[in-house]
N, C-alpha and C positions, 0 to 999 in steps of 0.2 A: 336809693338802690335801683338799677337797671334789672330787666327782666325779659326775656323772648319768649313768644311762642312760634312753634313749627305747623305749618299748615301743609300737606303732602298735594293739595289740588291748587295752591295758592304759587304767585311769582313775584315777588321773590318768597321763599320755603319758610325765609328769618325775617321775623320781626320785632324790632325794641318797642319797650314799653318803659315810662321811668316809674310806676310802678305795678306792684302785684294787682291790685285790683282792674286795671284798665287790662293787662294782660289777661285776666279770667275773663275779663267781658272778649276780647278776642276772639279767642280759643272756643269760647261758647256757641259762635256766631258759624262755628264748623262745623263743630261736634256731630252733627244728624248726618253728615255726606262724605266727609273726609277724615282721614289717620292724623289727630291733632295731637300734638307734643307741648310741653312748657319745659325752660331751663330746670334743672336740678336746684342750680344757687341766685340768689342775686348777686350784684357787681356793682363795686364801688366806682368804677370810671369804665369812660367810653374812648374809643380812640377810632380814627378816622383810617382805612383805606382807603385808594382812590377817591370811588365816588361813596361810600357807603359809609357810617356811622355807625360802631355800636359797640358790643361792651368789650373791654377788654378782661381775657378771657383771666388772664392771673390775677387779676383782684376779685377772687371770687369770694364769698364771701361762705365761710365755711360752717354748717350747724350740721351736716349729716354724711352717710355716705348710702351709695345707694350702688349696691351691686346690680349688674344685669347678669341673669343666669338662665341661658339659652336650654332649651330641649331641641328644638331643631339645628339640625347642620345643613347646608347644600353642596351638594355636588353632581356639576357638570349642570347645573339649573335646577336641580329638582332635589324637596328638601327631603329631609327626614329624619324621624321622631327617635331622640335618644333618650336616655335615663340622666343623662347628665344634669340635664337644671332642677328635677325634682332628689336628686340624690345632693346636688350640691345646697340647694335652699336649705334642704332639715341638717346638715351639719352648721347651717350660716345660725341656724335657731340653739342650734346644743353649745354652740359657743357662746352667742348671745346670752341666753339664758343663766348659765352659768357664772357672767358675768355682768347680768342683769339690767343690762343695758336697754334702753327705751327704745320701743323698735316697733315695723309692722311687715305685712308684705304685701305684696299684690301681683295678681295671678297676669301678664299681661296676655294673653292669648298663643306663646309663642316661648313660654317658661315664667321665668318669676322676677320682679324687687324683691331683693331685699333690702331695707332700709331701716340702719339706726341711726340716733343722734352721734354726732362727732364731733371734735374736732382738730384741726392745726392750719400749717401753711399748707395752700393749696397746692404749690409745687413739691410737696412730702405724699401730697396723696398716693400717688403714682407709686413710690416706695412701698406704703403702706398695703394698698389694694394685692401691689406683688406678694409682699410678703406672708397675708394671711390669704392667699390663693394655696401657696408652696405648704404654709400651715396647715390647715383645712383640708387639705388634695380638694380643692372643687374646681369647678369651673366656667371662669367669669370671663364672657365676649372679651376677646383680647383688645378688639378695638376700640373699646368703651376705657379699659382701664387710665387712671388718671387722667381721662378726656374731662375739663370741668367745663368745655362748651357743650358735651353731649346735651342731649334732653330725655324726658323718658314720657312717655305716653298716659296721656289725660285720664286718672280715674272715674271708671263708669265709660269712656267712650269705646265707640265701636272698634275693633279692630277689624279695618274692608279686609286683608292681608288674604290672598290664597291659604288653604289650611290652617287659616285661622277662625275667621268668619265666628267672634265673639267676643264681649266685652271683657275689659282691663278691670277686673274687680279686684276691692280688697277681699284677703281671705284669711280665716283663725291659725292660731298655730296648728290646731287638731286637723283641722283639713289638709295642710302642709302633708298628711301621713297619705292620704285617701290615694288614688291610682288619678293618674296624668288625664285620661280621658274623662274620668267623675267631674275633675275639677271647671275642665273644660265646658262639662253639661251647666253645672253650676254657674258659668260664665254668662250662659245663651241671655241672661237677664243681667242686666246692671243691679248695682246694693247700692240705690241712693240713700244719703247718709248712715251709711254703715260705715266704722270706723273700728280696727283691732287692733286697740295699742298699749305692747307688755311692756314692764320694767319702769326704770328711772332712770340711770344710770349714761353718763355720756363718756365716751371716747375717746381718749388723749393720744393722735398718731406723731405729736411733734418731732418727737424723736427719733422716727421711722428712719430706715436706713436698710437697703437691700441686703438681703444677705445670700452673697452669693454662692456658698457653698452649698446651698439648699433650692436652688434655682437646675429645675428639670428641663434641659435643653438634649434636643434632639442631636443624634451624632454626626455632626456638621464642622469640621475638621477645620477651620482657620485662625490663623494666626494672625490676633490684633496688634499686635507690635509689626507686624514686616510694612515697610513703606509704599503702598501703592497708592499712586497716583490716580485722582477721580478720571482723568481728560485719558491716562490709557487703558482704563475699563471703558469708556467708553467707545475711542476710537477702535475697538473690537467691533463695536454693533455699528462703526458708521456715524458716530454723534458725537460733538462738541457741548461742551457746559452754554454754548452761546445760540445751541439750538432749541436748547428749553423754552419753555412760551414763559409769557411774562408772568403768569401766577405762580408758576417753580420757580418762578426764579425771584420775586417777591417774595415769597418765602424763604428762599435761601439765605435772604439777606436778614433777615432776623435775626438781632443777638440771640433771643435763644427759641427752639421749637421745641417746642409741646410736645406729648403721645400723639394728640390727634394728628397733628398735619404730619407728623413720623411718618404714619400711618398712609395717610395720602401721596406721602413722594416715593413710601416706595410701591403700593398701588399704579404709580405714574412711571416708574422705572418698569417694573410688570410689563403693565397693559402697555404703553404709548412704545416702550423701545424694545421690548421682548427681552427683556436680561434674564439670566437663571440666576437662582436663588441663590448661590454662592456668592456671585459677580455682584447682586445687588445690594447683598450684605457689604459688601467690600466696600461697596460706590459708598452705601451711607454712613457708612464708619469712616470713609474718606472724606464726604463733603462736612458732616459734622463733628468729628473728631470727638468730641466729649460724650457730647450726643448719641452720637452714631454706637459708641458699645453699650450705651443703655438700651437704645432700641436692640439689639444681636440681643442683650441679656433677656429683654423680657420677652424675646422671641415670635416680635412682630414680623416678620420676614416668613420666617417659618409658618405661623397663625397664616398670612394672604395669601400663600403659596397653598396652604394642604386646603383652604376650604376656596381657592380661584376665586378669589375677587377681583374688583377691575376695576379700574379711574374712571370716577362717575365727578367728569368736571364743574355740578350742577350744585354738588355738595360747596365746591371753592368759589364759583359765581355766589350761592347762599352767605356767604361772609366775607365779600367783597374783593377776592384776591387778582378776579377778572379785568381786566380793563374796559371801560366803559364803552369802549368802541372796538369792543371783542368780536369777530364777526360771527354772530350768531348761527347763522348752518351749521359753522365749523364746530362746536361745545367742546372746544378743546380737543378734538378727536383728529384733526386731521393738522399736520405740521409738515413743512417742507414737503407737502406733496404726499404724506402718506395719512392715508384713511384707514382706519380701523375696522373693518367692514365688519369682522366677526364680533364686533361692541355694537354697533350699535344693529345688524341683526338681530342682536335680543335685546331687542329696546330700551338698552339702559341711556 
């Protein structure tokens, strides 16, 4: 089994390991100065882009699922503290429980895991994570769902974060009740070998399958059937599909994409060509066809749009999709002459 950890002071961010233990020695080697991550799964094979190596991401190899459930939102740069991750963890516990599934959680600085045992095909996740979002009413980072490259954050480590400034500890189902800020005091100190783990009980989402008459989509008027063409959504803003930089467009070429890189192209439609939310729904239901109305359904478009996110090229360099003789000034931010001045102003 292959393994990564993420180091946020480190370059490259990803690193493989072929196994878990050499990966914890890693990650270790951070933990006192930097935001260090490990994969969620392991991965039965590697595959090569370019110049880089490493796991490929659908042979994950599945025992658990591990929601992320944010308290903070940002906007316009500046975050702020909602009810959302601590209202959404104690309904992820009243389901669990109920169905008494082996489970824990932990507080990361910033809202909650939840994590219980699971399992199926990794490409069902994606379905499954939707559907008990829509179940639940909670609310899980859209950009995490069915990502099985994501990673989540080193138990016990420091979270440096603005507004965070405290450790990723595990925490009991009874504290899960206490107030947002308690927990957080509670955080100021890691719980080395502390461990709070309920149930037995594991997870069958094999047979997961979206259900779309239960799927809460914002009132966004278009119609997936009418025939539009990617190249005249574009030639609106000025752009050719042959203006893309070579990591969109390695990615395009992929039989199939994922939620995460979803996530990133249209992040990249966004920031790099200024398209409006409409028009970039369009484009990705154009260039992906199959694809492209899973992403509309589970309303990644809308999710990048209401909280302004922005193509951070740094992510696609971390898992090789750059070309090796990428010109570095440029991090993808600047194409046919145009520079993004207001990206990287704030120094993403």
């Amino acid at each position: 089994m292959y393994y990564e950890t993420g180091v946020s002071s480190r370059v490259p961010f990803r690193v493989m390991f072929d196994s878990k233990k050499d990966s914890i020695a890693d990650f270790n080697k951070y933990k006192e100065f930097s935001n260090v991550y490990h994969s969620i799964y392991g991965f039965r094979e590697t595959e090569k882009i370019f110049d880089r190596v490493g796991p490929n991401y659908e042979t994950a190899h599945i025992n658990r699922v591990v929601l992320d459930l944010d308290s903070y939102i940002k906007h316009e740069g500046i975050e702020y503290y909602t009810e959302n991750g601590s209202d959404s963890v104690r309904k992820v516990e009243k389901w669990t429980n109920k169905l008494n599934l082996l489970r824990q959680y932990r507080f990361s600085g910033g809202g909650f895991y939840a994590i219980f045992s699971a399992k199926g095909h990794p490409l069902k996740l994606r379905d499954f994570e939707i559907n008990l979002q829509n179940k639940l009413d909670i609310h899980i980072d859209e950009s995490t769902i069915g990502d099985t490259a994501r990673m989540m954050r080193v138990t016990n480590s420091f979270n440096f974060k603005n507004y965070r400034r405290c450790y990723c500890i595990p925490v009991t189902i009874e504290e899960l009740d206490l107030p947002f800020e308690k927990i957080r005091k509670l955080a100021q100190k890691p719980r080395i070998n502390e461990r709070y783990i309920y149930g037995k009980e594991t997870y069958d989402f094999s047979n997961s399958k979206i259900d779309q008459s239960k799927i809460r989509l914002k009132k966004i008027k278009i119609d997936l059937k009418e025939n539009v063409q990617a190249d005249d959504i574009l030639t609106e803003y000025g752009w050719e599909q042959s203006d893309f930089c070579n990591a969109i467009k390695m990615i395009l070429s992929k039989g199939h994409i994922g939620n995460y890189l979803r996530f990133e192209l249209i992040k990249y439609f966004k920031t790099v060509i200024g398209i409006s939310l409409e028009d970039n729904i369009r484009l990705i239901v154009s260039l992906l066809k199959h694809e492209g109305k899973h992403s509309f359904h589970e309303k990644q478009a809308i999710y990048a749009y209401r909280r302004n996110y922005v193509f951070n090229p740094q992510k696609l360099k971390g898992l090789g999709y750059c070309l090796p003789d990428c010109n570095k000034s440029c991090m993808g931010w600047r194409y046919l002459g145009r520079k993004l001045k207001d990206v990287i102003e704030n120094g993403l």
